[in-house]
N, CA and C atoms as a LAMMPS dump frame, in Angstrom:
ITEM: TIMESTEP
0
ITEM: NUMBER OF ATOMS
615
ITEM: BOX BOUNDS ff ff ff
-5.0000000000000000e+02 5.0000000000000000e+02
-5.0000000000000000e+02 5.0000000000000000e+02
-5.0000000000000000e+02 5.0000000000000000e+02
ITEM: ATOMS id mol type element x y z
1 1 1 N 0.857 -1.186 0
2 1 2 C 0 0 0
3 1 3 C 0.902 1.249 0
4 2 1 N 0.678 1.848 -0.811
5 2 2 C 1.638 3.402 -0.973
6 2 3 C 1.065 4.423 0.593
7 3 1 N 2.398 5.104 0.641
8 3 2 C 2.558 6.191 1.953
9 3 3 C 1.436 6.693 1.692
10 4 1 N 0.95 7.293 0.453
11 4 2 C -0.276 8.34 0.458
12 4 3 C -1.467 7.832 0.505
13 5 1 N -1.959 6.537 0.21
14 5 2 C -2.959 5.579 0.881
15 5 3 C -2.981 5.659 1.607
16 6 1 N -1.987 5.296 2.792
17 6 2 C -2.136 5.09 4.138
18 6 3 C -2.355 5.999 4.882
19 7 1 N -1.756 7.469 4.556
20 7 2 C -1.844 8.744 5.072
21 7 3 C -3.02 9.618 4.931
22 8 1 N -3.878 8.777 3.99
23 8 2 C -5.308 9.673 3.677
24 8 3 C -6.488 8.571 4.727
25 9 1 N -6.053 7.491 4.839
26 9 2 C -6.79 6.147 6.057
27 9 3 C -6.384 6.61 7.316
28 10 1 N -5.267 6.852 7.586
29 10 2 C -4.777 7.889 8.809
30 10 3 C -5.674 9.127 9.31
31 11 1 N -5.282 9.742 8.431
32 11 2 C -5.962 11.374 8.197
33 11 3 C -8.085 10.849 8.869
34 12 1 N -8.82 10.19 7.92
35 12 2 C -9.849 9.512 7.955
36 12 3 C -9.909 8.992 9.73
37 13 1 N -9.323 8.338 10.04
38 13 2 C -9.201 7.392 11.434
39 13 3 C -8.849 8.528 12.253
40 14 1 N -8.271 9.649 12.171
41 14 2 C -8.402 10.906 13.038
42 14 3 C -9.168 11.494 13.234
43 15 1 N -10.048 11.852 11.932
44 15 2 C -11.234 12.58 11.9
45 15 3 C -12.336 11.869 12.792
46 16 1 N -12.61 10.729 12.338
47 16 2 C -13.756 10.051 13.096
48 16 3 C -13.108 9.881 14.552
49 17 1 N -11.975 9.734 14.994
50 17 2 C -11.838 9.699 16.325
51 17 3 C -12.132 11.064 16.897
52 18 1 N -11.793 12.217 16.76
53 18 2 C -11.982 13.148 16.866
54 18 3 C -13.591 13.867 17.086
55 19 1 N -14.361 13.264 16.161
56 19 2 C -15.913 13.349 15.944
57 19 3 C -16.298 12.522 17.134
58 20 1 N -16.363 11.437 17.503
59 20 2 C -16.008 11.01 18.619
60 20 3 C -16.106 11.115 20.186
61 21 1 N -14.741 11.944 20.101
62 21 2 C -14.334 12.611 20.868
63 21 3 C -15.115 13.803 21.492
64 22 1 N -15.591 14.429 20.51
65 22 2 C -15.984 15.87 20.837
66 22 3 C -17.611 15.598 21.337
67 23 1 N -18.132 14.209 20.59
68 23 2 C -19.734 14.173 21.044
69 23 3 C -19.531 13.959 22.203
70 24 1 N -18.583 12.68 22.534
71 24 2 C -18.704 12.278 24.289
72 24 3 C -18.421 13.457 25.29
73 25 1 N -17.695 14.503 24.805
74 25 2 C -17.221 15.538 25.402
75 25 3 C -18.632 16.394 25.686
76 26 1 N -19.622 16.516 24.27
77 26 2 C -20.038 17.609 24.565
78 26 3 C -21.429 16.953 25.104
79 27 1 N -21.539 15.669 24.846
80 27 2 C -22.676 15.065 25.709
81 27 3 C -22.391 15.12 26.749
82 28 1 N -21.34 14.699 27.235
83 28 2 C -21.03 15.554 28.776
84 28 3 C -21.706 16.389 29.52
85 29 1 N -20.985 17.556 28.816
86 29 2 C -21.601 18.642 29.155
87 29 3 C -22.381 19.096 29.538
88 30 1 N -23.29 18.454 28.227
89 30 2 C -24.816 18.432 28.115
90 30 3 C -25.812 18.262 29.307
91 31 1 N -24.974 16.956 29.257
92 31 2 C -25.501 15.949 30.533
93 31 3 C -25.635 16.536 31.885
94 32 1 N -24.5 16.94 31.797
95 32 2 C -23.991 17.832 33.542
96 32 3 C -25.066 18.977 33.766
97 33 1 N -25.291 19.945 32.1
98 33 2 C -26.067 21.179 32.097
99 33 3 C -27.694 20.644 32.921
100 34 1 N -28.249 19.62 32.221
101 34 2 C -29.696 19.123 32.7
102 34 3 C -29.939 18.449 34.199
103 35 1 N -28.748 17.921 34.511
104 35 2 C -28.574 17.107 35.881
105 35 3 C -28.642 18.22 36.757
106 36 1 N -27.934 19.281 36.692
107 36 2 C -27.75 20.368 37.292
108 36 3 C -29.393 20.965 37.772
109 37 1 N -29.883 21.239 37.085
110 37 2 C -31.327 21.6 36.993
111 37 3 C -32.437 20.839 37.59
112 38 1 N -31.954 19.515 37.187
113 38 2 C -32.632 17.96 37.886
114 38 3 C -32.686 17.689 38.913
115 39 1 N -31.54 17.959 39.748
116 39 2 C -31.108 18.124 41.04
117 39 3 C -31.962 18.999 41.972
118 40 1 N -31.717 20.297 41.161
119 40 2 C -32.318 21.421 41.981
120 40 3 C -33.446 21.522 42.355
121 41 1 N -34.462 21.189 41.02
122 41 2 C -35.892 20.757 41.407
123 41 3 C -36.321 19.456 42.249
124 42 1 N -35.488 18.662 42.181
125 42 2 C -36.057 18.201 43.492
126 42 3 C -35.056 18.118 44.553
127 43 1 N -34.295 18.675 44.736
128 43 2 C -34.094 19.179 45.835
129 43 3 C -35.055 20.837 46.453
130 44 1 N -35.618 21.306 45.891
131 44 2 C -36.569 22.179 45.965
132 44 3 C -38.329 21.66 46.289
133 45 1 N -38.357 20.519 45.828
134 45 2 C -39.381 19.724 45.986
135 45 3 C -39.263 18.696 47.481
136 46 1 N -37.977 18.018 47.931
137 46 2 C -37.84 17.585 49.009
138 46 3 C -37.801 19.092 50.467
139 47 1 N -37.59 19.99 49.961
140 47 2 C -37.885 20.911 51.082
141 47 3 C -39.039 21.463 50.974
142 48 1 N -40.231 21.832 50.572
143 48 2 C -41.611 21.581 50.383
144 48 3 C -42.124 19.957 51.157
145 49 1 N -41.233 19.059 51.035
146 49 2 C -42.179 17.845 51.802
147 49 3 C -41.909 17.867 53.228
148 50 1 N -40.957 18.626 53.375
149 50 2 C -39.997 18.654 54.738
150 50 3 C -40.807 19.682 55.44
151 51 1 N -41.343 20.777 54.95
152 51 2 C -42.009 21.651 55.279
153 51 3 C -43.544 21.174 55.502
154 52 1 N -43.8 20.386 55.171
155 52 2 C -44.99 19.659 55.548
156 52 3 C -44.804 18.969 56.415
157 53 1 N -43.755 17.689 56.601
158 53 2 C -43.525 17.138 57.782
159 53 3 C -43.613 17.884 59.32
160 54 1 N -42.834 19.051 59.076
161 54 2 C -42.55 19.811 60.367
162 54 3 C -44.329 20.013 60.877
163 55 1 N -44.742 20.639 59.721
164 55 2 C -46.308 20.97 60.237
165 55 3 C -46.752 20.092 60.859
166 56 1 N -46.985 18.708 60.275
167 56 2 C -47.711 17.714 60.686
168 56 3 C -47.17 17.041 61.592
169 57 1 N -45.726 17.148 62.509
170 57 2 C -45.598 17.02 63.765
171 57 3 C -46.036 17.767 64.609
172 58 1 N -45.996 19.451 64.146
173 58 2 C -46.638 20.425 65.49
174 58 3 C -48.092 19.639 65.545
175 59 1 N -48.78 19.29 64.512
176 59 2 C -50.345 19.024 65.128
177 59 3 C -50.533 17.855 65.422
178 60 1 N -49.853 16.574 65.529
179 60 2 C -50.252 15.839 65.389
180 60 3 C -48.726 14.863 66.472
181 61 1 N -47.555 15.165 66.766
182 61 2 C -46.574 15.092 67.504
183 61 3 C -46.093 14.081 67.221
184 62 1 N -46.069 13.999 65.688
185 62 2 C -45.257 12.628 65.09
186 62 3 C -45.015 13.52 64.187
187 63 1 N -43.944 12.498 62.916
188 63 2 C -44.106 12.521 62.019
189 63 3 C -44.743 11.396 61.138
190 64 1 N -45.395 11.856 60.067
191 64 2 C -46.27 10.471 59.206
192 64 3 C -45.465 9.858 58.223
193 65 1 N -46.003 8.898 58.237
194 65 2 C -44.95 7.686 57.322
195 65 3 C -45.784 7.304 56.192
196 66 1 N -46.704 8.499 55.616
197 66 2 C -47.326 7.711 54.566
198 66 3 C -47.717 9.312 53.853
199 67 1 N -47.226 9.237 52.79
200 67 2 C -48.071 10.621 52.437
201 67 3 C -49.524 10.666 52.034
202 68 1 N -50.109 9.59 52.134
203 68 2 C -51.546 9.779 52.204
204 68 3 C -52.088 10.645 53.089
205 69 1 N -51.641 10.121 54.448
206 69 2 C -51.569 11.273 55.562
207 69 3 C -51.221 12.549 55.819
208 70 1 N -49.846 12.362 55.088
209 70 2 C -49.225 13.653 54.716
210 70 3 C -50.215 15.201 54.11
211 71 1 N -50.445 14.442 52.82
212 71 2 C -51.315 15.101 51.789
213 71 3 C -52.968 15.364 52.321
214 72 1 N -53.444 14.848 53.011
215 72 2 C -54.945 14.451 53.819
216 72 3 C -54.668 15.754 54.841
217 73 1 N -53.679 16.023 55.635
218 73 2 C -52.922 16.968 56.525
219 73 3 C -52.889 18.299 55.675
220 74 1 N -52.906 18.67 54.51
221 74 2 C -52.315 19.169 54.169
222 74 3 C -53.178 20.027 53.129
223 75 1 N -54.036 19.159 52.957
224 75 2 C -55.736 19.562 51.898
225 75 3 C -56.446 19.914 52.67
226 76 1 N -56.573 18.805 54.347
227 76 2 C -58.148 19.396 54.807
228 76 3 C -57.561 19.642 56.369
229 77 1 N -56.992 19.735 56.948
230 77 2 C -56.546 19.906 58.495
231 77 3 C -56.406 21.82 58.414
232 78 1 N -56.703 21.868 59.654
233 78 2 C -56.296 22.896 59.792
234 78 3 C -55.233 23.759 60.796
235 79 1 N -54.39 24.819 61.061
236 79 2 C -53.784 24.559 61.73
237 79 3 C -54.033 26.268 62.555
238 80 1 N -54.004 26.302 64.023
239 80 2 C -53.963 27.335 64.999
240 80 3 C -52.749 28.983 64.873
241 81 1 N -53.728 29.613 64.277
242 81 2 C -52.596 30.859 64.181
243 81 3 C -52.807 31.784 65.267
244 82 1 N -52.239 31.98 66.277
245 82 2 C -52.266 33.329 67.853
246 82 3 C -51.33 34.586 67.131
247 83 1 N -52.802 35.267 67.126
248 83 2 C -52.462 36.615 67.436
249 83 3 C -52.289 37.482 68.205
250 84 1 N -51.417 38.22 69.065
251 84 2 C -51.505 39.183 69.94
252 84 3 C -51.989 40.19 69.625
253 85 1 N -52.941 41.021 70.569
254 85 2 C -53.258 42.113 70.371
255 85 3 C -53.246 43.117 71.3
256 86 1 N -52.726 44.258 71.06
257 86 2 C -52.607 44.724 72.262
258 86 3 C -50.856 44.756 72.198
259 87 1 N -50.141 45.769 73.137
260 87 2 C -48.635 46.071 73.303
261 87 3 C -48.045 45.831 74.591
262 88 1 N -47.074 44.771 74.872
263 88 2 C -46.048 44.329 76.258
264 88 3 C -45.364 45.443 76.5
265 89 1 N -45.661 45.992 77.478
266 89 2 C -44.293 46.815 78.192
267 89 3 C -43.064 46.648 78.463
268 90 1 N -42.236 47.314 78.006
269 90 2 C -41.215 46.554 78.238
270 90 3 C -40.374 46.186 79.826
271 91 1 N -41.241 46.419 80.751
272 91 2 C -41.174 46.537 81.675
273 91 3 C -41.829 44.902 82.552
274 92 1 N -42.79 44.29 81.391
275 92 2 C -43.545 43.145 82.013
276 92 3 C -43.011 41.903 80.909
277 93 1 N -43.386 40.781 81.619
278 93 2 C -43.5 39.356 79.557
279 93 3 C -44.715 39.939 79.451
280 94 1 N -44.749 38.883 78.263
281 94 2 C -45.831 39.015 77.433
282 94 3 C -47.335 38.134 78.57
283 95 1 N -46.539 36.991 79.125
284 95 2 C -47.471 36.039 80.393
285 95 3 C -48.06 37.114 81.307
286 96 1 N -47.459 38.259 81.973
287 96 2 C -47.604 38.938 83.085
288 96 3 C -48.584 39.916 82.464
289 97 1 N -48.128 40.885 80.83
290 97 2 C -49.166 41.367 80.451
291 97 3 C -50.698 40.822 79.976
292 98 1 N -50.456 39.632 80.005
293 98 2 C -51.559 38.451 79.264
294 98 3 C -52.054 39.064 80.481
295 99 1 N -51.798 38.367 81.446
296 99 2 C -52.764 38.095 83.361
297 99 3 C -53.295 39.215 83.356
298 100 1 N -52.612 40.55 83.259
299 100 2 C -53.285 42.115 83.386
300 100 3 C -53.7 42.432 82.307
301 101 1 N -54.165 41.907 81.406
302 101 2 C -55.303 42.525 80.546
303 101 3 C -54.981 43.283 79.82
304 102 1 N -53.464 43.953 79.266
305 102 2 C -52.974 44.285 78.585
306 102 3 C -52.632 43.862 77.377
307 103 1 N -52.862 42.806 76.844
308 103 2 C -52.658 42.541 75.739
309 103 3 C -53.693 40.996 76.065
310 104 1 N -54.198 40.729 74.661
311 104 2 C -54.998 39.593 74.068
312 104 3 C -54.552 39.055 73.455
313 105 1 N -54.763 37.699 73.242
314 105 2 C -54.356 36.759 72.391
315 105 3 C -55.779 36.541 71.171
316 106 1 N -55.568 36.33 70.404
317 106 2 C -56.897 35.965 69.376
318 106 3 C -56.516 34.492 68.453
319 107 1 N -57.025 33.674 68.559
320 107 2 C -56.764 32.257 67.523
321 107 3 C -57.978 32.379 66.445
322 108 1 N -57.068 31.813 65.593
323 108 2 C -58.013 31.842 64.111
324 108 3 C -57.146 30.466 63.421
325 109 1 N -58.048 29.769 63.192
326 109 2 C -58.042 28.515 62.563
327 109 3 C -57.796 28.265 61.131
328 110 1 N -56.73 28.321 60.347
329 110 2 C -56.579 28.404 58.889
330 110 3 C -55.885 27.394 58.682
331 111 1 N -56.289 26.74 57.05
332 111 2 C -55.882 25.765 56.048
333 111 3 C -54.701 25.199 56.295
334 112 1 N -54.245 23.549 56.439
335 112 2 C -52.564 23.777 56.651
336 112 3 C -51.765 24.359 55.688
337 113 1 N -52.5 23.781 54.444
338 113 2 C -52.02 24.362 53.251
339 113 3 C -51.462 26.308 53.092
340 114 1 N -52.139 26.843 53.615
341 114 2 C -51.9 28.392 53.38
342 114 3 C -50.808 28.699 54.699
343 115 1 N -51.004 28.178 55.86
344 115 2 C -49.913 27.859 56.841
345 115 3 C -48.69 27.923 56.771
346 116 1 N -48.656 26.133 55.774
347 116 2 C -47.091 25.616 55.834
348 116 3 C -46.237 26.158 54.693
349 117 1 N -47.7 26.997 53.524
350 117 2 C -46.758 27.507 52.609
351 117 3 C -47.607 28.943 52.968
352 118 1 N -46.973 29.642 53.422
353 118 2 C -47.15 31.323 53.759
354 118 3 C -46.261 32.078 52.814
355 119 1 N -46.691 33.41 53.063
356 119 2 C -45.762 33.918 51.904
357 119 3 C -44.295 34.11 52.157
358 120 1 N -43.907 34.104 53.192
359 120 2 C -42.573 34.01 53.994
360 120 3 C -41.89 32.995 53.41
361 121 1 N -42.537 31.55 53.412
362 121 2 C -41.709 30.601 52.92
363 121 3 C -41.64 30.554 50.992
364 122 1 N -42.929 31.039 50.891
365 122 2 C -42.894 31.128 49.296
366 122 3 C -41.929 31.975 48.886
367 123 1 N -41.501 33.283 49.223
368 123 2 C -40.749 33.807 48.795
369 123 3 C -39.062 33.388 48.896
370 124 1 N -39.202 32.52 49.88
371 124 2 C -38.018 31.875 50.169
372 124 3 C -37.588 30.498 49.029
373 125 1 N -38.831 30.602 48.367
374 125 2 C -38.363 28.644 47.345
375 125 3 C -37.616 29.71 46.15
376 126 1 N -37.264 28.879 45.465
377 126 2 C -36.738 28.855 44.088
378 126 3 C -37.605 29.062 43.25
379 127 1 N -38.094 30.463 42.376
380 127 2 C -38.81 30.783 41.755
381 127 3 C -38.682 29.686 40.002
382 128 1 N -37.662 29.101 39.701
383 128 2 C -37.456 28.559 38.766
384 128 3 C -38.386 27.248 38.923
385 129 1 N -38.793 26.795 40.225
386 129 2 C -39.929 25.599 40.132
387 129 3 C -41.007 26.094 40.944
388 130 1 N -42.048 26.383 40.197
389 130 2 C -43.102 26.595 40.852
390 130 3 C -43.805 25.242 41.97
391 131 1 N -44.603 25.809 42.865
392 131 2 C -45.265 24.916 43.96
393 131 3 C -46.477 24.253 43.076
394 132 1 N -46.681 23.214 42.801
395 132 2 C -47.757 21.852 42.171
396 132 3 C -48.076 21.106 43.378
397 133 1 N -49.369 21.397 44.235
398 133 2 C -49.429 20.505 45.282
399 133 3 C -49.977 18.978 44.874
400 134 1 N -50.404 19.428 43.172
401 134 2 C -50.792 18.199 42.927
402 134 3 C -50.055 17.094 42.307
403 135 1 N -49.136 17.977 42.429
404 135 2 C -47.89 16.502 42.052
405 135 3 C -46.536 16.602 43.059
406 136 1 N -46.628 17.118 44.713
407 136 2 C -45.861 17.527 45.656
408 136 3 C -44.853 16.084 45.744
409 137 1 N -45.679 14.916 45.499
410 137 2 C -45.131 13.62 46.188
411 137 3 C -44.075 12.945 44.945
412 138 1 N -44.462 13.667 43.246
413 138 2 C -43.887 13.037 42.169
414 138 3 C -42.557 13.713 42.193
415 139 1 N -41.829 12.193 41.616
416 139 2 C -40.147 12.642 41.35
417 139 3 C -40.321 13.323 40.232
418 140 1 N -40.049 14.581 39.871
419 140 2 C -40.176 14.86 38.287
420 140 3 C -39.502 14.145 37.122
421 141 1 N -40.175 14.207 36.016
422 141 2 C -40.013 13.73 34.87
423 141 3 C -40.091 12.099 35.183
424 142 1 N -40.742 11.624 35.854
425 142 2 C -41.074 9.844 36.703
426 142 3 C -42.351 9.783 36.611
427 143 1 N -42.292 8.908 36.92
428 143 2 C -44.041 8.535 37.059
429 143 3 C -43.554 7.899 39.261
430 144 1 N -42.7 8.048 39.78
431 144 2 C -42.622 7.409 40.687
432 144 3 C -42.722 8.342 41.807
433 145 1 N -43.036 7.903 43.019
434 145 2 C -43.092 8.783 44.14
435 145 3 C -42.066 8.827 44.933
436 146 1 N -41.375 9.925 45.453
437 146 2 C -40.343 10.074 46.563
438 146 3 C -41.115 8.736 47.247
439 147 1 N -39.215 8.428 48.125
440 147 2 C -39.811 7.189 49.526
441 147 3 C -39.777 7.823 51.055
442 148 1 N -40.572 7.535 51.528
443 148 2 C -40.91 8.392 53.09
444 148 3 C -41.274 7.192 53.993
445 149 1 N -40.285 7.631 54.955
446 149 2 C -40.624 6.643 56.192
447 149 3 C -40.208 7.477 57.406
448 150 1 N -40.506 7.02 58.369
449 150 2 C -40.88 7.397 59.973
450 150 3 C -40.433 7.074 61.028
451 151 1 N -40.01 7.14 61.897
452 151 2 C -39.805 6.275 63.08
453 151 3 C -39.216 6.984 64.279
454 152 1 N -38.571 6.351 65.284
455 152 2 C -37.987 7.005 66.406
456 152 3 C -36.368 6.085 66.501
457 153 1 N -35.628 6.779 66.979
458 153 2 C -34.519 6.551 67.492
459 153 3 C -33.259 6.912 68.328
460 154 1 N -33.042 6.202 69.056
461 154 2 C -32.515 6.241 70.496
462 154 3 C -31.013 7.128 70.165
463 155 1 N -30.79 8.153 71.005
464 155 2 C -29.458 8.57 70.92
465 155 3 C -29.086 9.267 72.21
466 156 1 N -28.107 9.261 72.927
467 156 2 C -27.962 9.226 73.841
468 156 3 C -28.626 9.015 75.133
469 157 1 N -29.097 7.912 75.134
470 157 2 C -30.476 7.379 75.922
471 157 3 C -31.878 8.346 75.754
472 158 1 N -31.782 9.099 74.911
473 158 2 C -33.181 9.843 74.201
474 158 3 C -33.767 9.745 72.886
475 159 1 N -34.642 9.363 72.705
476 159 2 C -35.67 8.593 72.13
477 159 3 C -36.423 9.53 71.185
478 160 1 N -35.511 10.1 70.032
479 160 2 C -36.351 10.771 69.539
480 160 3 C -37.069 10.382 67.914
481 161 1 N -37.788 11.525 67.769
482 161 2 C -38.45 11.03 66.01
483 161 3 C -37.498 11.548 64.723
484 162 1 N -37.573 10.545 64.039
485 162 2 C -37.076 11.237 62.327
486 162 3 C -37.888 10.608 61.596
487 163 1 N -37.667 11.443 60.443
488 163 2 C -38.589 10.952 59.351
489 163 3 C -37.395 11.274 57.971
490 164 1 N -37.587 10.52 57.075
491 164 2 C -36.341 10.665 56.009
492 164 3 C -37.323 10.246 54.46
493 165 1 N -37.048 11.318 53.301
494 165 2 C -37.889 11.067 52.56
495 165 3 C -36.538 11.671 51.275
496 166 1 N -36.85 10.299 50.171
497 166 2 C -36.025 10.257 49.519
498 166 3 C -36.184 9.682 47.991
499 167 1 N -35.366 9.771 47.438
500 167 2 C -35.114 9.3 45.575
501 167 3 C -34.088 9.091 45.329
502 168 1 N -33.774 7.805 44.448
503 168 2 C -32.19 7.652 43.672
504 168 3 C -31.97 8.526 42.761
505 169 1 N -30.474 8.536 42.526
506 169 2 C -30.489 9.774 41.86
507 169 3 C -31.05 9.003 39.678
508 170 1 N -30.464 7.497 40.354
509 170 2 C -30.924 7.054 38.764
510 170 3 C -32.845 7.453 38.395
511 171 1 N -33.147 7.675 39.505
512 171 2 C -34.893 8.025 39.385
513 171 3 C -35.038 10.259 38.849
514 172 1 N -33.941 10.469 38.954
515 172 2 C -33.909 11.596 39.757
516 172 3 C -33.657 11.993 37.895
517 173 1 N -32.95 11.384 37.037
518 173 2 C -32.347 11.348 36.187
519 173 3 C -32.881 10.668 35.127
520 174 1 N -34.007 10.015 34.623
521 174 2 C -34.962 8.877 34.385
522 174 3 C -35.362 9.916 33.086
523 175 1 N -34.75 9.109 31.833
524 175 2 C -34.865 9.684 30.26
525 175 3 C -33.331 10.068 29.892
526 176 1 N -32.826 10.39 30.823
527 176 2 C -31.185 10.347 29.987
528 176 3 C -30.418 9.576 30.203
529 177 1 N -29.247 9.726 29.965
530 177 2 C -28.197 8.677 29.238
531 177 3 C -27.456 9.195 30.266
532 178 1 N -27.572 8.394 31.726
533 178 2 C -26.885 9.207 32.412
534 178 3 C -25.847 7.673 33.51
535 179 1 N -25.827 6.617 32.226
536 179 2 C -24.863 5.741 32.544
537 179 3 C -23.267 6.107 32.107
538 180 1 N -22.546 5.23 33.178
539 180 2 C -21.34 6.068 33.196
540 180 3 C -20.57 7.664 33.109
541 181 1 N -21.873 8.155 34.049
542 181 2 C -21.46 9.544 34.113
543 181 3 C -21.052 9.615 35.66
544 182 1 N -20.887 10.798 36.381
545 182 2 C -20.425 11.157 37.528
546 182 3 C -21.317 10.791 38.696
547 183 1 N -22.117 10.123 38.616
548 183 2 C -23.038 9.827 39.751
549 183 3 C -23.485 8.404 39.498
550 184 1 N -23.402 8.139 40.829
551 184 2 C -24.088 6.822 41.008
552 184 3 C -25.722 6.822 41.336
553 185 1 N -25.51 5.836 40.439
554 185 2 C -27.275 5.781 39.994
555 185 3 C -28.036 5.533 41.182
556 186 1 N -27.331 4.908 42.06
557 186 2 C -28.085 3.993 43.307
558 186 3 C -28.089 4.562 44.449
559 187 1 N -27.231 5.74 44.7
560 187 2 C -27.13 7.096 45.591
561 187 3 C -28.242 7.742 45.545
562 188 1 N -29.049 7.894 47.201
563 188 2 C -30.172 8.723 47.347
564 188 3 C -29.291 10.281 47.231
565 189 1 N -30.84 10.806 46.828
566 189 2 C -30.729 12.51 47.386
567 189 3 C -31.922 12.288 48.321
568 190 1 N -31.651 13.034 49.658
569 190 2 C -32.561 12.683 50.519
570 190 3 C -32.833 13.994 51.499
571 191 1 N -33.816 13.879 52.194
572 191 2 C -34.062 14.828 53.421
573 191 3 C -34.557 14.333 54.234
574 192 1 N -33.584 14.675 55.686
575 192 2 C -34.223 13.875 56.918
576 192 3 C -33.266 12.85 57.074
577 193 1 N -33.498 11.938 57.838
578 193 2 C -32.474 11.041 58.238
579 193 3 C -33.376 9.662 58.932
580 194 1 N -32.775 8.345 58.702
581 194 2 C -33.78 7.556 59.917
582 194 3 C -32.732 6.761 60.71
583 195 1 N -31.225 7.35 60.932
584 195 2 C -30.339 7.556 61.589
585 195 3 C -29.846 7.824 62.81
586 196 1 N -30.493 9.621 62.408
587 196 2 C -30.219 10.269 63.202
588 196 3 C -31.347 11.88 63.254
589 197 1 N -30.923 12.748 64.15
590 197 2 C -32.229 13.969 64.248
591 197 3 C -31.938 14.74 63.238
592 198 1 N -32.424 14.707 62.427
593 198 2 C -31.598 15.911 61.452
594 198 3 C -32.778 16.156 60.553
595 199 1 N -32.859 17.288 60.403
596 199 2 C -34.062 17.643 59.122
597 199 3 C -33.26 18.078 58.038
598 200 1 N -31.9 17.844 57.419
599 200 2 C -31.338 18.609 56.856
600 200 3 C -31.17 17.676 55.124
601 201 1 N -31.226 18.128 54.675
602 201 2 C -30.925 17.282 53.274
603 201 3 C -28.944 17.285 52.801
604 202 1 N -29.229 15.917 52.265
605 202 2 C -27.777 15.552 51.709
606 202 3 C -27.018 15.966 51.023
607 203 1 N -28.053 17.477 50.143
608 203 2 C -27.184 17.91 49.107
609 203 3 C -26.058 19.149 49.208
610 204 1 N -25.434 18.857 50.577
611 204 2 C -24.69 19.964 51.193
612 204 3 C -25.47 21.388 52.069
613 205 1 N -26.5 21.279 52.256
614 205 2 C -27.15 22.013 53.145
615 205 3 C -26.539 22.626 54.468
């Protein structure tokens, strides 16, 4: 075979390696750009469930292990808002002005729903994913539901509750091509713990 045969099969076997090269590179990329985003929303979505949990321990002094309950809590319960009325001296508490008639308390009974998401906390989410209470429990882009469980556990001879509610990240990721990339498929992203006391999520919080 002559040098210049071989050097134009050469030339050829570069190019396509190269072509190659640059897709796996820029699928990469790609990949990383959407995961990035994937992440966020539900990690934005696990603090919305977390924010429900908390509620549904103040009323109820657990946490629930089923979001049927969860969601049931959350549509039709309602939860105790105290208002003061009236001004503490700064001279008395608020208990001492209560007793003297200086200030009132007023309760008003509202939705958990308008409660656990007030505008305080709304303004606090990530405007890039809006709140869907009707799909609060779905992993996005899944047809599957976060996993939530409950329980108590002992730590330094005290006996307390956690609740830990979670998704793989291969669920988390479910439509791309996201074998042999930087994450393990079988690694939760999670919030809560059934460990230990922690309401805090895994994703560096």
């Amino acid at each position: 075979m002559k040098a210049k045969q071989i050097a134009l099969i050469l030339i050829t076997l570069n190019i396509i390696l190269a072509y190659f090269v640059y897709n796996s590179i820029n699928s990469e990329v790609e990949f990383q750009q959407v995961a990035k985003v994937r992440i966020a929303e539900n990690v934005q979505k696990l603090k919305d469930l977390r924010q429900v949990q908390i509620a549904y321990k103040k009323v109820n002094n657990n946490y629930s292990n089923n979001f049927e309950s969860l969601i049931d809590f959350l549509e039709n319960d309602s939860m105790a808002i105290v208002k003061a009325i009236g001004e503490t001296p700064d001279t008395l508490t608020d208990e001492q002005a209560l007793e003297l008639g200086i200030i009132s308390r007023d309760t008003a009974y509202v939705l958990a729903k308008e409660t656990v998401f007030d505008e305080a906390y709304l303004n606090s989410r990530n405007e890039k994913f809006p709140l869907d209470l009707s799909a609060l429990t779905i992993v996005p882009y899944s047809n599957k539901n976060y996993s939530l469980d409950a329980g108590m556990v002992e730590k330094g001879k005290v006996v307390v509750q956690v609740f830990e509610i979670s998704t793989t990240y291969g669920t988390v990721f479910t439509g791309l091509d996201a074998e042999n990339k930087s994450f393990e498929l079988g690694n939760l992203l999670k919030v809560g713990s059934m460990d230990e006391a922690s309401l805090n999520g895994n994703w560096g919080e």
